[in-house]
BAKOL-338919 format. One line per 5 residues: number of its first residue (from 1); their letters; for each residue x, y, z of N, C-alpha, C, CB. Coordinates in Angstrom, 2 decimals. Glycine has a CB too. Example, Ala and Ser with C-alpha at 12.3 -4.5 7.8 and 13.67 -1.06 7.14 Angstrom:
BEGIN
1> AS> 13.19 -5.69 7.80 12.30 -4.50 7.80 13.20 -3.30 7.80 11.31 -4.47 9.05 ~ 12.85 -2.25 7.08 13.67 -1.06 7.14 12.90 0.03 7.87 14.08 -0.60 5.72
//
This chain:
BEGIN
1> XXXXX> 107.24 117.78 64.09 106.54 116.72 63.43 107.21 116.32 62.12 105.10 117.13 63.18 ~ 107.62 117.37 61.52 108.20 117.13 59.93 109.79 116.40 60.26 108.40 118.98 58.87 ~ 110.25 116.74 61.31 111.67 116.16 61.30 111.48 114.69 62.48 113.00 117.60 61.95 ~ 109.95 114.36 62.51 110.31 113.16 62.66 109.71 112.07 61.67 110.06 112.92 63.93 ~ 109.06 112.55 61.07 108.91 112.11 59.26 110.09 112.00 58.41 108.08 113.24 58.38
6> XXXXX> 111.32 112.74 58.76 112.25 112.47 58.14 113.11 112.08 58.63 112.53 113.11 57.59 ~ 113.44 111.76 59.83 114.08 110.40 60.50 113.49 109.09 59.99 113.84 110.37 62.11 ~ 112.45 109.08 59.92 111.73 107.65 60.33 112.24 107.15 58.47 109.37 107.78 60.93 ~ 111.70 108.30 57.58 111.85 108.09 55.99 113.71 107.89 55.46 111.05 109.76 55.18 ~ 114.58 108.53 56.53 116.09 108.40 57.05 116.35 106.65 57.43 116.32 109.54 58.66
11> XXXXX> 115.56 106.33 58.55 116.09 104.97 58.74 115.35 104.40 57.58 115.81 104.24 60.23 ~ 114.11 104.27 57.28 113.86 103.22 56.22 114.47 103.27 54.89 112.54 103.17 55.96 ~ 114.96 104.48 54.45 115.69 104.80 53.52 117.36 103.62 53.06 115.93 106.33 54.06 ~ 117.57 103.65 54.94 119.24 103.19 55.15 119.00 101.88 55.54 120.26 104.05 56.38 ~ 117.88 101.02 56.11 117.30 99.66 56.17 117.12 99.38 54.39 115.63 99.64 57.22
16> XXXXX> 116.40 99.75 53.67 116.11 99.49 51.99 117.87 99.75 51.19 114.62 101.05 51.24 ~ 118.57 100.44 51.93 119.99 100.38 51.17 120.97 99.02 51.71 120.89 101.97 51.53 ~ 120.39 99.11 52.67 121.17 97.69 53.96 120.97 96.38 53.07 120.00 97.34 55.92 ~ 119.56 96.42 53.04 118.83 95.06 52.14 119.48 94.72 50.93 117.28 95.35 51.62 ~ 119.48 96.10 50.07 119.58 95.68 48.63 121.28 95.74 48.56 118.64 96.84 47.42
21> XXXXX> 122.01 96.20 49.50 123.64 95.89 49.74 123.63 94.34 50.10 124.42 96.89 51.15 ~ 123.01 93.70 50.72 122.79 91.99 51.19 122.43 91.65 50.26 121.84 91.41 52.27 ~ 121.49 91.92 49.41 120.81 91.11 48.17 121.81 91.15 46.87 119.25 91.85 47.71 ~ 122.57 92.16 47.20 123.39 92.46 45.88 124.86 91.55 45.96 123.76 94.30 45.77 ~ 125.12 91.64 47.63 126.10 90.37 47.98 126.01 89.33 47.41 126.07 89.91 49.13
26> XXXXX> 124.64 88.55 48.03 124.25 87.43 47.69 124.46 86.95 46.41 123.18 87.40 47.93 ~ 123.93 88.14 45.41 123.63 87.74 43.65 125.29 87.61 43.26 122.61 89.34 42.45 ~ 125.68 88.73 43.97 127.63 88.49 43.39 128.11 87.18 43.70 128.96 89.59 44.31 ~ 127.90 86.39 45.14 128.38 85.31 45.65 128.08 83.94 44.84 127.90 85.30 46.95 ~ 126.63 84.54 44.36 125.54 83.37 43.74 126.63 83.28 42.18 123.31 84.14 43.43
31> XXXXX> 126.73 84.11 41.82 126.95 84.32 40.34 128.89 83.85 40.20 126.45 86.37 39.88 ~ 129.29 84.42 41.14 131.04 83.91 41.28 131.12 82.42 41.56 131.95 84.71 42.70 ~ 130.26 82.17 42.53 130.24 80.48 42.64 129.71 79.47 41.24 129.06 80.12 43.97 ~ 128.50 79.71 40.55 128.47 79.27 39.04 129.33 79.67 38.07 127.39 79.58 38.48 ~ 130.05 80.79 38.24 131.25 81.30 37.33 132.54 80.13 37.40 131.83 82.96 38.00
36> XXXXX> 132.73 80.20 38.44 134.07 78.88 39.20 133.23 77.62 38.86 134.46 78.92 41.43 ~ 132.27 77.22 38.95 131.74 75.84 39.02 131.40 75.69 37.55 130.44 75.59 40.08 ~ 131.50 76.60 36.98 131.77 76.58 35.51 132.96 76.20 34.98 131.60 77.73 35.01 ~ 133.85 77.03 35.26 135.43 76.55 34.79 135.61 75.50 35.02 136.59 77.12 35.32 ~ 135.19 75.03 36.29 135.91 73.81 37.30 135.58 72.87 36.09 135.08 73.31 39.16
41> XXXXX> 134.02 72.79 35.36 133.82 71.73 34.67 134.74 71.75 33.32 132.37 71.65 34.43 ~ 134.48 73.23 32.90 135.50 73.12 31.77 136.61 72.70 32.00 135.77 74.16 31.17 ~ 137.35 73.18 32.92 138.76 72.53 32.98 139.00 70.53 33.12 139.42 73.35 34.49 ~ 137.74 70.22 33.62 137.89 68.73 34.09 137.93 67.86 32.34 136.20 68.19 35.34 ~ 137.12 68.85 32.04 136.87 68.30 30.44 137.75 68.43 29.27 135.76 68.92 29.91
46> XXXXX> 138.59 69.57 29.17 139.78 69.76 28.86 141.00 68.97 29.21 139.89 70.75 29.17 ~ 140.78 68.79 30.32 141.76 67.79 31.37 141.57 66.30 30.63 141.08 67.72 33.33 ~ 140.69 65.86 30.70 140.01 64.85 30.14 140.32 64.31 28.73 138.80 65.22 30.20 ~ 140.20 65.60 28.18 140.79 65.13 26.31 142.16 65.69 25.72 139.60 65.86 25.00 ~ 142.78 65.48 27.13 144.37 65.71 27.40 144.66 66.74 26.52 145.41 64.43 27.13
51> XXXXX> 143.98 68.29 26.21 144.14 69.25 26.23 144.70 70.55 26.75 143.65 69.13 26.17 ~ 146.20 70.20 26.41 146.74 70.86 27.55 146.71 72.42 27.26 148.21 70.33 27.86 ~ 146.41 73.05 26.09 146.42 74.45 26.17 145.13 75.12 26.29 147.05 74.94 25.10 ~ 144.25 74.36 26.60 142.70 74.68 26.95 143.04 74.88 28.51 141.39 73.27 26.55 ~ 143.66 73.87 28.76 143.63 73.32 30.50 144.38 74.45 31.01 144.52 71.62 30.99
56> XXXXX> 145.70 74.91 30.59 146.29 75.94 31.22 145.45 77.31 30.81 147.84 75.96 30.81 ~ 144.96 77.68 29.86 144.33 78.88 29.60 143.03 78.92 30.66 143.93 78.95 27.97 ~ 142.24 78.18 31.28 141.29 78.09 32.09 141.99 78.24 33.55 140.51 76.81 31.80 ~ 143.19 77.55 33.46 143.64 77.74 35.10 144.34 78.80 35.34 144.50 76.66 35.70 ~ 144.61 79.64 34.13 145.18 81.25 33.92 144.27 81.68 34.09 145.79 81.88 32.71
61> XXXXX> 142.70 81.65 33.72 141.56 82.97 33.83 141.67 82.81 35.55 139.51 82.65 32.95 ~ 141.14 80.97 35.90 141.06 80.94 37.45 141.61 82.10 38.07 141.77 79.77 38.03 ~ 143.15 81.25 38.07 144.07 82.19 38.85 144.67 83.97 38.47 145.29 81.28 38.88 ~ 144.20 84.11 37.69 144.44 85.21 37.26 146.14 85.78 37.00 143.68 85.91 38.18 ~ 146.90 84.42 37.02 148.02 84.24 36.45 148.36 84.98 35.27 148.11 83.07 36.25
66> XXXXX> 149.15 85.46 34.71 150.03 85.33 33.43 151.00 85.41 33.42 149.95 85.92 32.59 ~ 151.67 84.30 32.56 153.59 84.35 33.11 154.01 85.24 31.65 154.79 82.13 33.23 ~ 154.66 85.86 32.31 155.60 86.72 31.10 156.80 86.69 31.14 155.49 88.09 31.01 ~ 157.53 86.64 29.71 159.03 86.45 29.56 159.78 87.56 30.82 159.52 86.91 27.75 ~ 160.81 86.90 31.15 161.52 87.53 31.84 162.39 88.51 30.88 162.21 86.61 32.67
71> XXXXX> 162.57 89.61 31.17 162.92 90.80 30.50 164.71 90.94 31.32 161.52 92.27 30.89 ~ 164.27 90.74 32.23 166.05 91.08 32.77 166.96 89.77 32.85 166.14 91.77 34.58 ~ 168.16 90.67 33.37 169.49 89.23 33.04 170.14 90.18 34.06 170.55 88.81 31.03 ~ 170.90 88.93 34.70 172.43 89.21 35.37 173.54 89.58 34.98 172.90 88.37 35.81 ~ 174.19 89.97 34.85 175.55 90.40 34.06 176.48 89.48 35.07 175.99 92.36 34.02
76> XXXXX> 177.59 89.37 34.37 178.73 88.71 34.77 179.18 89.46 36.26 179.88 88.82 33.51 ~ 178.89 90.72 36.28 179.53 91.99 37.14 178.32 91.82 38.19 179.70 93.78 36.22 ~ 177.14 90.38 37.89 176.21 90.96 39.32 175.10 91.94 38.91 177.22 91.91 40.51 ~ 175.85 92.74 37.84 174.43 93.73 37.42 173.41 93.28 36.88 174.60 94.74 36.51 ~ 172.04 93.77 37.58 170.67 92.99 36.39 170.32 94.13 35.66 168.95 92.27 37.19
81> XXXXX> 170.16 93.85 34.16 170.02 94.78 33.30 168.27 94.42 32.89 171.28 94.65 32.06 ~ 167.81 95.38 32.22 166.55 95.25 32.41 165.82 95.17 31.01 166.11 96.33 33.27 ~ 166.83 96.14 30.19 166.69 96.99 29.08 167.01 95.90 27.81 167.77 98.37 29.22 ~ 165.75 95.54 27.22 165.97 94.11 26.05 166.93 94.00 24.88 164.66 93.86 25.23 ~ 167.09 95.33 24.65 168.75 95.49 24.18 169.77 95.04 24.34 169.26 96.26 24.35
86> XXXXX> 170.12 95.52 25.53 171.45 95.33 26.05 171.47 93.40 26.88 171.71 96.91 27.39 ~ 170.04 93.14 26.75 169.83 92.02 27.08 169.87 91.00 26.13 168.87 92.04 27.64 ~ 169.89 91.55 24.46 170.46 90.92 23.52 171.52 90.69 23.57 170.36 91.28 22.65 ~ 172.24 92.36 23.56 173.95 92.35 23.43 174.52 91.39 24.28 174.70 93.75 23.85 ~ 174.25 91.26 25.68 174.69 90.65 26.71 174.70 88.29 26.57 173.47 91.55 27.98
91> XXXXX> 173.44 88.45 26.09 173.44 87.27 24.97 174.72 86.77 23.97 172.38 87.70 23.98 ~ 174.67 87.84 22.99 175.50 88.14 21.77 176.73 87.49 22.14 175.70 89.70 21.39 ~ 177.15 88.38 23.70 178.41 88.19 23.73 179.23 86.90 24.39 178.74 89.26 24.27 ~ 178.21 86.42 25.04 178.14 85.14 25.68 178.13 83.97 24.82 177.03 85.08 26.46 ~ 177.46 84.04 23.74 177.31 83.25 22.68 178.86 83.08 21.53 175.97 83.95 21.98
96> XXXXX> 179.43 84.56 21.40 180.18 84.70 20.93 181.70 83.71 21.41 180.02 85.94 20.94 ~ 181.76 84.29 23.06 182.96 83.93 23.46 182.83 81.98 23.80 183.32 85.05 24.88 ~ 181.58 81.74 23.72 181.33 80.07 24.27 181.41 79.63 22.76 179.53 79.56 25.26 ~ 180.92 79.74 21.68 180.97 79.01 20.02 182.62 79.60 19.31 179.23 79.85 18.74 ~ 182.95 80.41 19.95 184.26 80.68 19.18 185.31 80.60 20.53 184.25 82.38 18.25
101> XXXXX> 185.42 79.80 20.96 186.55 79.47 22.09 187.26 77.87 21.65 185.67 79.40 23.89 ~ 187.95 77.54 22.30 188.87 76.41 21.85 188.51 75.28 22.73 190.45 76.74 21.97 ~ 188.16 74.10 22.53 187.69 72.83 23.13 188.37 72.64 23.76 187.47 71.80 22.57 ~ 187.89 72.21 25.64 188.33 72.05 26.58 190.01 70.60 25.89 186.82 71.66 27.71 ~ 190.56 71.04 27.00 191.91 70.28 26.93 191.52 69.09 27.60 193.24 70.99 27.65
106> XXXXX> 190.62 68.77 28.30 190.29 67.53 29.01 189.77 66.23 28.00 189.11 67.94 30.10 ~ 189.41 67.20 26.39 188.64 65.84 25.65 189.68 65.17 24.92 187.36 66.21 24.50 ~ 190.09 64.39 24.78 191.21 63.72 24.06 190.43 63.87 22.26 191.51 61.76 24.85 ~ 191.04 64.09 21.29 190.40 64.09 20.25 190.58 62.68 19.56 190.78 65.23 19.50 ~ 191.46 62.17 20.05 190.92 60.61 19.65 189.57 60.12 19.98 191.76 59.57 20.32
111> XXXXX> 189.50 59.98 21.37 187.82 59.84 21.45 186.76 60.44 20.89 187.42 60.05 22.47 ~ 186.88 61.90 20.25 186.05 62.62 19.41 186.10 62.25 18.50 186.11 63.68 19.26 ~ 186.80 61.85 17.84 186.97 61.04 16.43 186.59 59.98 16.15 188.01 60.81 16.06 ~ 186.63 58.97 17.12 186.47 57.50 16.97 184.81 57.74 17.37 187.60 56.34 18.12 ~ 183.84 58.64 17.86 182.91 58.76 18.34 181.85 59.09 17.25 183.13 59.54 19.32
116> XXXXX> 182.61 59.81 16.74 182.55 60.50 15.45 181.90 59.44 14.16 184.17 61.02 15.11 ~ 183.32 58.84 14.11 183.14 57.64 13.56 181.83 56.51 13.81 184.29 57.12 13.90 ~ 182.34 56.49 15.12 180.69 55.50 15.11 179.27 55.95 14.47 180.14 55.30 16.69 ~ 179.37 56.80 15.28 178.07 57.63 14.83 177.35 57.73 13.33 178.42 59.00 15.11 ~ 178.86 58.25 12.61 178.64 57.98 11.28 177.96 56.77 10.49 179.70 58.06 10.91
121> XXXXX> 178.76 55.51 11.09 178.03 54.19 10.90 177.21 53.68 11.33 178.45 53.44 10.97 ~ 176.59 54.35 12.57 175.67 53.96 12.93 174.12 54.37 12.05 175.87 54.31 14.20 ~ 174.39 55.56 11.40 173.63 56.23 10.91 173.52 55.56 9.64 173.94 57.50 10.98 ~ 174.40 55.41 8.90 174.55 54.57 7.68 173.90 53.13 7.51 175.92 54.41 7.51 ~ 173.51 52.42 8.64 172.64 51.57 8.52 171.43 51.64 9.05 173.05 50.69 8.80
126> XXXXX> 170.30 51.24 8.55 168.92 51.31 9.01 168.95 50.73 10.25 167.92 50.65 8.13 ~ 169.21 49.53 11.24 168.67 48.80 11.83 169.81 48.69 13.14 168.27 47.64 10.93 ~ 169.48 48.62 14.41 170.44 48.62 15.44 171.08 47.15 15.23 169.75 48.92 16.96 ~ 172.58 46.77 15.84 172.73 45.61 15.92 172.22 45.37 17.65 174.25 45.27 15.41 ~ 171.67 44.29 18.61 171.54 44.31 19.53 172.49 45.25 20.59 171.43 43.23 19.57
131> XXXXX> 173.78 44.94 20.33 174.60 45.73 21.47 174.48 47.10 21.41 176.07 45.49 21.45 ~ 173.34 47.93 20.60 174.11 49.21 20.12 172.30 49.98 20.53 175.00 49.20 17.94 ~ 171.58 48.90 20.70 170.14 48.95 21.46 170.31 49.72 22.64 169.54 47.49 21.90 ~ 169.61 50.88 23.05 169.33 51.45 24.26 168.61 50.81 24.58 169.00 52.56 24.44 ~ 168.86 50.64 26.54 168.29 50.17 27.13 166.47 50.91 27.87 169.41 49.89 27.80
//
């Protein structure tokens, strides 16, 4: 008799856990859908007052995005280095050999000069003459 009092108090036990596992669904589903239908508005409104760092920070919570600097580099050799150091140095040296190298042989330095020149005068007066107008 007692162990079928505790079957019966067994299933209603696991029917009342069944329920409140469905009811607890529901409230999560209920509550994620006004959560999103929340943003959605914020973002439209942000969108709206051409707010663009509101607008991306809302479509980052959405998506659960975050972009982060890339930390590694390729080396000349193919190797990707990872280590932000050597990802300076590797910089450094690239920088070094491209600002302290000798101007391609293809530029005639007359044209650098006379370019030069313009420029200069162009700057020296306030006002474009028509021909000198971008199109």
């Amino acid at each position: 008799m007692f162990e079928v009092i505790k079957q019966i108090r067994r299933v209603r036990l696991q029917r009342n856990d069944t329920l409140k596992t469905v009811q607890q669904t529901a409230t999560l589903y209920k509550d994620k859908k006004e959560f999103i239908g929340g943003k959605a508005t914020e973002l439209e409104q942000a969108a709206q007052k051409k707010d663009i760092g509101a607008t991306f920070k809302i479509l980052r919570e959405l998506t659960g995005q975050h972009s982060m600097a890339s930390t590694s580099l390729k080396a000349a050799n193919g190797e990707t280095i990872y280590d932000q150091s050597q990802c300076i140095d590797l910089w450094k040296k690239h920088f070094d050999i491209l600002l302290n190298s000798d101007p391609p042989d293809c530029i005639d330095p007359g044209i650098v000069a006379a370019a030069a020149a313009e420029a200069t005068a162009s700057t020296d007066s306030d006002e474009f003459s028509p021909k000198e107008k971008i199109p």
